[in-house]
Biopython code that builds the backbone (N, CA, C, O; Angstrom):
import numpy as np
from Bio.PDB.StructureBuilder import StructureBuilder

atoms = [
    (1, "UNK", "N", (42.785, -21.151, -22.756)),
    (1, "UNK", "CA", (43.077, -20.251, -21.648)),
    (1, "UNK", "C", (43.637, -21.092, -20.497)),
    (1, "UNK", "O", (43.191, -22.178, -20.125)),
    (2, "UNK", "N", (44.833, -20.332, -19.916)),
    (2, "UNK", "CA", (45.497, -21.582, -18.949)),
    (2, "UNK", "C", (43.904, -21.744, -17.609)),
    (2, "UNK", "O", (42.881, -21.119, -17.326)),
    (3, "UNK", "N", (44.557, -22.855, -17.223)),
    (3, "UNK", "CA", (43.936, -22.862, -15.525)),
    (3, "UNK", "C", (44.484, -22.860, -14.332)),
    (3, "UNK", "O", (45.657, -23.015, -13.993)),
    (4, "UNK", "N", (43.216, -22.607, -13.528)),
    (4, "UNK", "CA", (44.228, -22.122, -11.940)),
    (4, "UNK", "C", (43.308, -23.077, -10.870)),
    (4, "UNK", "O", (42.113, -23.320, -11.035)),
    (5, "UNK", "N", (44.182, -23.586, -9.680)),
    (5, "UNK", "CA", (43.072, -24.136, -8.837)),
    (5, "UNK", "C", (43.616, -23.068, -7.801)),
    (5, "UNK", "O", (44.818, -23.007, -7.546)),
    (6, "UNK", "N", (42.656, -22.203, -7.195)),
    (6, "UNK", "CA", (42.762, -21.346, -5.935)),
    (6, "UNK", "C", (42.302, -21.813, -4.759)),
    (6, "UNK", "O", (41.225, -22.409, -4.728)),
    (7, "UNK", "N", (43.198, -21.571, -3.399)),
    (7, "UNK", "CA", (43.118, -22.166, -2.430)),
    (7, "UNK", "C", (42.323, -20.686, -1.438)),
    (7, "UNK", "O", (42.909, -19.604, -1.414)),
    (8, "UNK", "N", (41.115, -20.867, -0.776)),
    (8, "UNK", "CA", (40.863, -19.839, -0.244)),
    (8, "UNK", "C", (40.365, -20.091, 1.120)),
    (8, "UNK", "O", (39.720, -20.970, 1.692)),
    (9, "UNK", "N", (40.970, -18.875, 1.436)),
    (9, "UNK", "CA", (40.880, -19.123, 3.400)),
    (9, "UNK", "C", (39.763, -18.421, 4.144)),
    (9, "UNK", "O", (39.913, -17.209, 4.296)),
    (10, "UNK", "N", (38.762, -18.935, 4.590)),
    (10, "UNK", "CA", (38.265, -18.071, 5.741)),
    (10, "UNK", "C", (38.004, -18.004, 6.927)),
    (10, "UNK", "O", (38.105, -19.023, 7.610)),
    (11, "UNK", "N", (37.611, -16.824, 7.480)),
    (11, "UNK", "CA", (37.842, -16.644, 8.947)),
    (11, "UNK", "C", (36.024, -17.315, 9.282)),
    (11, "UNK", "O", (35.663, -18.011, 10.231)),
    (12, "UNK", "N", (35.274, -16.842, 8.243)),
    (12, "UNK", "CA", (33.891, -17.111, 9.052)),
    (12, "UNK", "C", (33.228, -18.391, 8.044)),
    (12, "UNK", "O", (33.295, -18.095, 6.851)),
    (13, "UNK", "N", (32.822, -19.278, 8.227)),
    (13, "UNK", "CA", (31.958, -20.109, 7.621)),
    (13, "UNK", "C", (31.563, -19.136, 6.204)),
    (13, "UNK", "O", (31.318, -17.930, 6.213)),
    (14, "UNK", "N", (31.586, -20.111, 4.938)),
    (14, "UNK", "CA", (31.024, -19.631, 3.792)),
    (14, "UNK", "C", (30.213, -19.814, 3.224)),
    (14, "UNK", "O", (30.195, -20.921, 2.686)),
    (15, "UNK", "N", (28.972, -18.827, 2.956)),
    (15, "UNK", "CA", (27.537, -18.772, 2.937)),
    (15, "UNK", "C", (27.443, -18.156, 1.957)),
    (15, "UNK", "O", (27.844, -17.010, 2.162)),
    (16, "UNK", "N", (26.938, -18.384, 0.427)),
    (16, "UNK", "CA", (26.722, -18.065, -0.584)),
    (16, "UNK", "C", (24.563, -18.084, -0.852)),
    (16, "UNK", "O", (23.586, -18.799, -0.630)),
    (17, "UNK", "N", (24.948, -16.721, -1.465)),
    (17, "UNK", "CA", (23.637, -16.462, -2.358)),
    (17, "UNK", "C", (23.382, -16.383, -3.127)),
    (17, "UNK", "O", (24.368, -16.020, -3.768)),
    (18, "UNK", "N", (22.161, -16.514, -4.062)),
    (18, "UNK", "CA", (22.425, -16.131, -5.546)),
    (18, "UNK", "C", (22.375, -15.016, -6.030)),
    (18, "UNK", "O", (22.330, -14.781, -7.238)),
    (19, "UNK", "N", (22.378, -14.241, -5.182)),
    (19, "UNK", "CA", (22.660, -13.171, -5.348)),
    (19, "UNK", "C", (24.163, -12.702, -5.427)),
    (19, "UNK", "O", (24.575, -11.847, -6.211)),
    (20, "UNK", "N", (24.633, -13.125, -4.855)),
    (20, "UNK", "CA", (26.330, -13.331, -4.000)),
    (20, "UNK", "C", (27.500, -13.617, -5.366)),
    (20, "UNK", "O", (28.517, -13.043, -5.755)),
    (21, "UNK", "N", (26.819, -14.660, -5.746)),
    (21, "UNK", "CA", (27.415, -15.546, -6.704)),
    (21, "UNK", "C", (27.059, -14.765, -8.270)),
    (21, "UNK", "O", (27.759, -14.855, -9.278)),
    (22, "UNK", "N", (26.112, -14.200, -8.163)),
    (22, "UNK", "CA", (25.575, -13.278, -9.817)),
    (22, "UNK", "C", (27.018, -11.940, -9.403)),
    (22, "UNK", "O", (27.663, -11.455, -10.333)),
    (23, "UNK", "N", (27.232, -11.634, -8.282)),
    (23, "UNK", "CA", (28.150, -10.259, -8.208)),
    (23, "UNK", "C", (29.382, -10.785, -8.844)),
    (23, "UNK", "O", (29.984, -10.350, -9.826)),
    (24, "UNK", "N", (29.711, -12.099, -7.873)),
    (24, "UNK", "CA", (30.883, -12.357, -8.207)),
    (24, "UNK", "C", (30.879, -13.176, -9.640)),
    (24, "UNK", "O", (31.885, -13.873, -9.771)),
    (25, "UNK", "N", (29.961, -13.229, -10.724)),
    (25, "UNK", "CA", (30.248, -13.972, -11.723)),
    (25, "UNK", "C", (30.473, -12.838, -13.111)),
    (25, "UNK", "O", (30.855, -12.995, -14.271)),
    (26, "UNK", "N", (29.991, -11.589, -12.256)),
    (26, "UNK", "CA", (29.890, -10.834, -12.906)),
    (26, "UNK", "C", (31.418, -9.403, -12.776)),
    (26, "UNK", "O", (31.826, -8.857, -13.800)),
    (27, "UNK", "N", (31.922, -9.110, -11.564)),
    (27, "UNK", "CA", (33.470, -8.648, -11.281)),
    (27, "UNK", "C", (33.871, -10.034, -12.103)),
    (27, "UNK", "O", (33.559, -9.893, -13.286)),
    (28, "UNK", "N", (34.315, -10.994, -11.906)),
    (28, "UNK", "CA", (35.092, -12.104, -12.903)),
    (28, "UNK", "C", (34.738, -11.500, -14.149)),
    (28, "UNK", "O", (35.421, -10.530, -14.480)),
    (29, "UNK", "N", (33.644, -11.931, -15.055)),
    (29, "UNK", "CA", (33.972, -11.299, -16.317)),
    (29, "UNK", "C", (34.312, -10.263, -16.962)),
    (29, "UNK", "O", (34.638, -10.282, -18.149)),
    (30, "UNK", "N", (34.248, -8.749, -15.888)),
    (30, "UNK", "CA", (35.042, -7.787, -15.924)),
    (30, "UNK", "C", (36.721, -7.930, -16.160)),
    (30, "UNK", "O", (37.480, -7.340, -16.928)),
    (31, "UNK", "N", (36.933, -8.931, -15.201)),
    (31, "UNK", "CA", (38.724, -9.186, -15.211)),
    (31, "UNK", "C", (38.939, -10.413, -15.557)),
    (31, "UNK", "O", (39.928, -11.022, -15.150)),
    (32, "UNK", "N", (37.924, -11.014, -16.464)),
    (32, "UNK", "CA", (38.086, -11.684, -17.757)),
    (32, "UNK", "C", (38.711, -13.146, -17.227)),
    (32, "UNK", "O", (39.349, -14.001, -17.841)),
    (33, "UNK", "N", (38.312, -13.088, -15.982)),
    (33, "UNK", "CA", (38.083, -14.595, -15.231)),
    (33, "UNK", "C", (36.853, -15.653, -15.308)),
    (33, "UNK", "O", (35.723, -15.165, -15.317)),
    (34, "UNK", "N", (36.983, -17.050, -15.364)),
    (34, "UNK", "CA", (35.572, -17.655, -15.370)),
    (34, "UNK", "C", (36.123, -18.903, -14.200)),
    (34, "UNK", "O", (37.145, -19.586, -14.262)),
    (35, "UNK", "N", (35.007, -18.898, -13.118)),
    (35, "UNK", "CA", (35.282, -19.559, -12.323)),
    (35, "UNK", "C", (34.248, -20.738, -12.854)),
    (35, "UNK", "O", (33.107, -20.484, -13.238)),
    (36, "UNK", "N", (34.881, -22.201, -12.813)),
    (36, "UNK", "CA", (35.083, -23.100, -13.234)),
    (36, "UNK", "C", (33.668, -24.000, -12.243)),
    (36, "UNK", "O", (32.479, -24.221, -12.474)),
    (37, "UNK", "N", (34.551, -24.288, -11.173)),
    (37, "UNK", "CA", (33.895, -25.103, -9.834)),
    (37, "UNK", "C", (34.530, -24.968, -8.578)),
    (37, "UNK", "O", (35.595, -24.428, -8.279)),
    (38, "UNK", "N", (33.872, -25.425, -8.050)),
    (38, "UNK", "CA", (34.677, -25.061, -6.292)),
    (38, "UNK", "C", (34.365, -26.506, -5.546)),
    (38, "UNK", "O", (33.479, -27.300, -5.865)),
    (39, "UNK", "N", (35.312, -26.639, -4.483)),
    (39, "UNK", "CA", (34.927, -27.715, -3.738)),
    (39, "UNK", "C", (35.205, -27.029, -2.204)),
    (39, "UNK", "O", (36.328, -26.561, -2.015)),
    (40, "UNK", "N", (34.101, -26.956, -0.994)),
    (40, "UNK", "CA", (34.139, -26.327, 0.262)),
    (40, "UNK", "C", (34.061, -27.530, 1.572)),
    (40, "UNK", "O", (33.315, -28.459, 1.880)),
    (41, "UNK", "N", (35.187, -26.951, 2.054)),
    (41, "UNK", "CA", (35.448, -28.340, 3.308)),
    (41, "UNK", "C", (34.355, -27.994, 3.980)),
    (41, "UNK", "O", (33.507, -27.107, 3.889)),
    (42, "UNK", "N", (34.694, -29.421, 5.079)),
    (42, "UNK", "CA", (33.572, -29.856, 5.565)),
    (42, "UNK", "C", (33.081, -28.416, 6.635)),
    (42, "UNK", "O", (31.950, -27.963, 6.812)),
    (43, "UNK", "N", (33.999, -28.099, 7.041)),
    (43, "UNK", "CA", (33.608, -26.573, 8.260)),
    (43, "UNK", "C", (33.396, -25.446, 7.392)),
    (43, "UNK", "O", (32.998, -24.474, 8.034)),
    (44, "UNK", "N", (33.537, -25.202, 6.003)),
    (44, "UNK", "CA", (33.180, -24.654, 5.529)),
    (44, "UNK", "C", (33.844, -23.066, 5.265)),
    (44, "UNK", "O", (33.340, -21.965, 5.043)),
    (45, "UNK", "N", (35.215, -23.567, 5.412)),
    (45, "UNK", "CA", (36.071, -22.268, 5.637)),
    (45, "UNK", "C", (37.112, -22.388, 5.111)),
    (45, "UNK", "O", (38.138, -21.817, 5.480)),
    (46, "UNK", "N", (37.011, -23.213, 4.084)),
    (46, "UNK", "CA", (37.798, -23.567, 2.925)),
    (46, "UNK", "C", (37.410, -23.583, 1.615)),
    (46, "UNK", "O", (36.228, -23.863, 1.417)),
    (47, "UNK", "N", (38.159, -23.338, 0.596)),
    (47, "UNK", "CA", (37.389, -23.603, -0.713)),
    (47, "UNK", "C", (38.717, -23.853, -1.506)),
    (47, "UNK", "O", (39.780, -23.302, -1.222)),
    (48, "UNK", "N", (38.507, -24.912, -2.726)),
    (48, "UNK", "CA", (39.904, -25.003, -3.712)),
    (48, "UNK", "C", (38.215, -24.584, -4.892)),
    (48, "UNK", "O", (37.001, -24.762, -4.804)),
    (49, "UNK", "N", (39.153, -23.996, -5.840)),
    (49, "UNK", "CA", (38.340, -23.472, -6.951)),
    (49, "UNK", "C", (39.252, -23.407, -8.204)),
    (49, "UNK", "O", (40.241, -22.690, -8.354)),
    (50, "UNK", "N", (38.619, -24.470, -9.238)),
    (50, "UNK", "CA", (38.893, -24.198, -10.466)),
    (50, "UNK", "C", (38.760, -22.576, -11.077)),
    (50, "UNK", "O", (37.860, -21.796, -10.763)),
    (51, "UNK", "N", (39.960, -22.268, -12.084)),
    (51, "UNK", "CA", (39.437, -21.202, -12.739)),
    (51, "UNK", "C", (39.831, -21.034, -13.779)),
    (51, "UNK", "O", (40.735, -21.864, -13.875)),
    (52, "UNK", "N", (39.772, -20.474, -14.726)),
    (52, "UNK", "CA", (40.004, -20.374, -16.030)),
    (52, "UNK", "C", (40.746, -18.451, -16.107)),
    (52, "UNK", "O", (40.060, -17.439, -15.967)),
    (53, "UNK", "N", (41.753, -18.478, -16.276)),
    (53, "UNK", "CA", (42.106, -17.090, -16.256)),
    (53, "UNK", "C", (43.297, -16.701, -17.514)),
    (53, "UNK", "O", (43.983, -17.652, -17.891)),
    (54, "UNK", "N", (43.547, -15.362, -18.149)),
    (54, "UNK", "CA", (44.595, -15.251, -18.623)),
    (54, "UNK", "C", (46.228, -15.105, -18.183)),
    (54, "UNK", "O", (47.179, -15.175, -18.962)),
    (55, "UNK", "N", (46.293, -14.863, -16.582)),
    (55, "UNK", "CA", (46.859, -14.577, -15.911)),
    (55, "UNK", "C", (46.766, -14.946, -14.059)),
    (55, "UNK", "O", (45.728, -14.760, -13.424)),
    (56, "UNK", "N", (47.486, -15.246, -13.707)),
    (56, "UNK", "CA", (47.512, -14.918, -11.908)),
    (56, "UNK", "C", (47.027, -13.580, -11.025)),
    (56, "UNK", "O", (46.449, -13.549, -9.939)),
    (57, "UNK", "N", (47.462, -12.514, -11.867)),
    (57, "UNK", "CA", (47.101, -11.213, -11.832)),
    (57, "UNK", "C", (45.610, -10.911, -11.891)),
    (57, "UNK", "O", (45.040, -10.332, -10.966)),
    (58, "UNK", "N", (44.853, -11.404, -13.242)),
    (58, "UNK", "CA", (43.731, -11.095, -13.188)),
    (58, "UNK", "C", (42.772, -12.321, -12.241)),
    (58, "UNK", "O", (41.545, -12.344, -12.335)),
    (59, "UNK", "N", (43.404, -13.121, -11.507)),
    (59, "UNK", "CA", (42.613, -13.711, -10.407)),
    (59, "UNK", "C", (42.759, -13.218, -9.203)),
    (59, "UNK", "O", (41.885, -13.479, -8.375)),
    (60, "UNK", "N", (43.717, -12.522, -8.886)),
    (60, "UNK", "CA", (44.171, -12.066, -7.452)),
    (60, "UNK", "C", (43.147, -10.456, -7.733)),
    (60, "UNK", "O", (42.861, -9.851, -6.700)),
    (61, "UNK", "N", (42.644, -9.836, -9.098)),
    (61, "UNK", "CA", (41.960, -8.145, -9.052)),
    (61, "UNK", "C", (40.515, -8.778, -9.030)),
    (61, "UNK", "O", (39.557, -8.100, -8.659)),
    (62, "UNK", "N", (40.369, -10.118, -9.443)),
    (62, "UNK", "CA", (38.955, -10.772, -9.358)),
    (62, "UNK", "C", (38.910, -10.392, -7.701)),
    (62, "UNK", "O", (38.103, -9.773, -7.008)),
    (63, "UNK", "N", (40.109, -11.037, -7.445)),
    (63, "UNK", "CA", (39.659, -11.875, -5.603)),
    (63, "UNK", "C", (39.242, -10.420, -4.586)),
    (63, "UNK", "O", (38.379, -10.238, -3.727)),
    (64, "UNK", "N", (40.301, -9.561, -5.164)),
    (64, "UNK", "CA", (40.242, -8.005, -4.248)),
    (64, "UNK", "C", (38.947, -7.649, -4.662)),
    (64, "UNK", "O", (38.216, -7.565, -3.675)),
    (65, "UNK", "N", (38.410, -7.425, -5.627)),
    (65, "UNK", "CA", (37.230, -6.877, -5.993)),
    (65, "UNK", "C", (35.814, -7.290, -5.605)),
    (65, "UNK", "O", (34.733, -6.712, -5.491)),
    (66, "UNK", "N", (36.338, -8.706, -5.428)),
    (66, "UNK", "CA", (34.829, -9.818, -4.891)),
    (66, "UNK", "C", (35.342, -9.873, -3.425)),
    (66, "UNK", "O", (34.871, -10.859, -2.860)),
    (67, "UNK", "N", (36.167, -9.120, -2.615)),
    (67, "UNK", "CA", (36.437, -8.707, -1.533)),
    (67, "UNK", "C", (36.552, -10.411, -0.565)),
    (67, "UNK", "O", (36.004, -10.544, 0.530)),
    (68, "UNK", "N", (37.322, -11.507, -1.219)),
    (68, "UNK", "CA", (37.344, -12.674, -1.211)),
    (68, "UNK", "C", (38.886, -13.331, -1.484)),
    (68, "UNK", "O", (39.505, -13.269, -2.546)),
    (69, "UNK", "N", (39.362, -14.026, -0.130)),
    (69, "UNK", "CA", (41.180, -14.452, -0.636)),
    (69, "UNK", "C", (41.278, -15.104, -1.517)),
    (69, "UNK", "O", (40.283, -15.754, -1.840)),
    (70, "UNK", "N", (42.604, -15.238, -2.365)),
    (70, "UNK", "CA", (43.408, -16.086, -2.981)),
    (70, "UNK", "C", (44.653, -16.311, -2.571)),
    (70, "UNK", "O", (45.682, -15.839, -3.054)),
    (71, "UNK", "N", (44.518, -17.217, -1.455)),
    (71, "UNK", "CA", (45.944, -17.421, -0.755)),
    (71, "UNK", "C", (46.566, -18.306, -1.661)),
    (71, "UNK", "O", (47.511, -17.636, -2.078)),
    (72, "UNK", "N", (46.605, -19.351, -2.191)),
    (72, "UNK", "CA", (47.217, -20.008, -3.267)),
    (72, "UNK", "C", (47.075, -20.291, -4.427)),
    (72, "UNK", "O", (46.190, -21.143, -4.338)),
    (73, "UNK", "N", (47.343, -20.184, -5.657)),
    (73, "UNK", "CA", (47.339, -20.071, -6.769)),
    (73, "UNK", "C", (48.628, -20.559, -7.530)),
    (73, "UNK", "O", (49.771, -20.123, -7.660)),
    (74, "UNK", "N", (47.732, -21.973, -8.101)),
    (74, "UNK", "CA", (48.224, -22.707, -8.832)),
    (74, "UNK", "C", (48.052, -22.987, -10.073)),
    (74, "UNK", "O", (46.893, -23.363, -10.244)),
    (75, "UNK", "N", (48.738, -22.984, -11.155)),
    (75, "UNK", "CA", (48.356, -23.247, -12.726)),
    (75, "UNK", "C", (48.255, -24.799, -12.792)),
    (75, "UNK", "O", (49.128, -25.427, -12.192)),
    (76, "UNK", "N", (47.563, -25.291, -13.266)),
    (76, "UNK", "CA", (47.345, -26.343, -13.605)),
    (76, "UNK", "C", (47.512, -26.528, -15.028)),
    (76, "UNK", "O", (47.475, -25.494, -15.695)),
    (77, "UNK", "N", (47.669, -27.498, -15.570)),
    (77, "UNK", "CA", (47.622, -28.492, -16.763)),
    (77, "UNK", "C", (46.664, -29.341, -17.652)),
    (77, "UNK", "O", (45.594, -28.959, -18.125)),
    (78, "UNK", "N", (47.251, -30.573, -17.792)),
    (78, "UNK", "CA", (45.918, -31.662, -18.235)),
    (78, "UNK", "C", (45.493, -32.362, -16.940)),
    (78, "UNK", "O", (46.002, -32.352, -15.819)),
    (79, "UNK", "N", (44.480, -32.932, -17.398)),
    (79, "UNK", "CA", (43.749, -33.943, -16.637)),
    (79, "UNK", "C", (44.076, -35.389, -16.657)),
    (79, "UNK", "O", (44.425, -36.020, -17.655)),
    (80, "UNK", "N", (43.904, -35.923, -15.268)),
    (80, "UNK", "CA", (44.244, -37.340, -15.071)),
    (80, "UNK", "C", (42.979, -37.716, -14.414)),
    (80, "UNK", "O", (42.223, -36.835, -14.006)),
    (81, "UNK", "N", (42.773, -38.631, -14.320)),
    (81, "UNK", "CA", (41.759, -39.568, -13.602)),
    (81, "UNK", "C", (42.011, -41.701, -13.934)),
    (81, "UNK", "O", (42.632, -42.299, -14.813)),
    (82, "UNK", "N", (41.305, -42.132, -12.920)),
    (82, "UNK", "CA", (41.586, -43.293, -12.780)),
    (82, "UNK", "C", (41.311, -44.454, -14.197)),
    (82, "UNK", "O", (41.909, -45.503, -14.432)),
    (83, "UNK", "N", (40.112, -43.750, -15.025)),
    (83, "UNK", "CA", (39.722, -44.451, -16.253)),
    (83, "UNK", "C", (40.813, -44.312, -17.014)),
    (83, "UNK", "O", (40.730, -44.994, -18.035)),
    (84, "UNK", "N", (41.811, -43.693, -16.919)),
    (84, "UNK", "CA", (42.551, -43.341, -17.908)),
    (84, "UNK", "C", (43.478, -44.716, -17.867)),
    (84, "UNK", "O", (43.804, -45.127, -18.981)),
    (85, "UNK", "N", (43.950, -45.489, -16.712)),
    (85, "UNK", "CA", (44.799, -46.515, -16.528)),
    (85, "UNK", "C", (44.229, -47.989, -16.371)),
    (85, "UNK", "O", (44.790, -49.016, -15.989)),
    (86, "UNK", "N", (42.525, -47.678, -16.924)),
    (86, "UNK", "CA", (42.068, -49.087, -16.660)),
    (86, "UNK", "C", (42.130, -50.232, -17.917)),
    (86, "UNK", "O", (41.760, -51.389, -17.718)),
]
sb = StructureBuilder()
sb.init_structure("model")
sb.init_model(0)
sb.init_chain("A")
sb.init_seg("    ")
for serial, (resi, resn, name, xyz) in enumerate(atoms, 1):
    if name == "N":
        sb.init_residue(resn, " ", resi, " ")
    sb.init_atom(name, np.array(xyz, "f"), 0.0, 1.0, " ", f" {name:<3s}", serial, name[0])
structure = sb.get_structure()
């Protein structure tokens, strides 16, 4: 299944519950998305997020539905890292 890293914007600091996170893991497998990992800047009003999707489409009906942006959306590829050139 391709991958996506999503760039997401917010207006208020982002505060997750587990409750929060069971909604949204659960709209994703409805639209047949699996979110991967996330990394949240330091103010906390940022997020890049791995995802695993069949489409761009079904990440942007994830994002409307989990009432949450996807301002950028990128497909990604393979993996690189530094062990690879040692």
């Amino acid at each position: 299944m391709p991958r996506y890293i999503i760039e997401r914007n917010f207006a208020e600091q982002l505060n997750l519950s587990k409750e929060g996170v069971e909604e949204i893991n659960l709209i994703n497998d409805e639209e047949g998305v699996k979110w991967i990992f996330s990394f949240l800047s330091a103010d906390r009003k940022k997020t890049y997020c791995l995802y695993e999707a069949p489409n761009p489409e079904a990440i942007r009906a994830a994002a409307r539905r989990n009432n949450v942006p996807a301002d950028v959306i990128i497909e990604v590829g393979g993996e690189i890292g530094p062990n690879m050139f040692a």
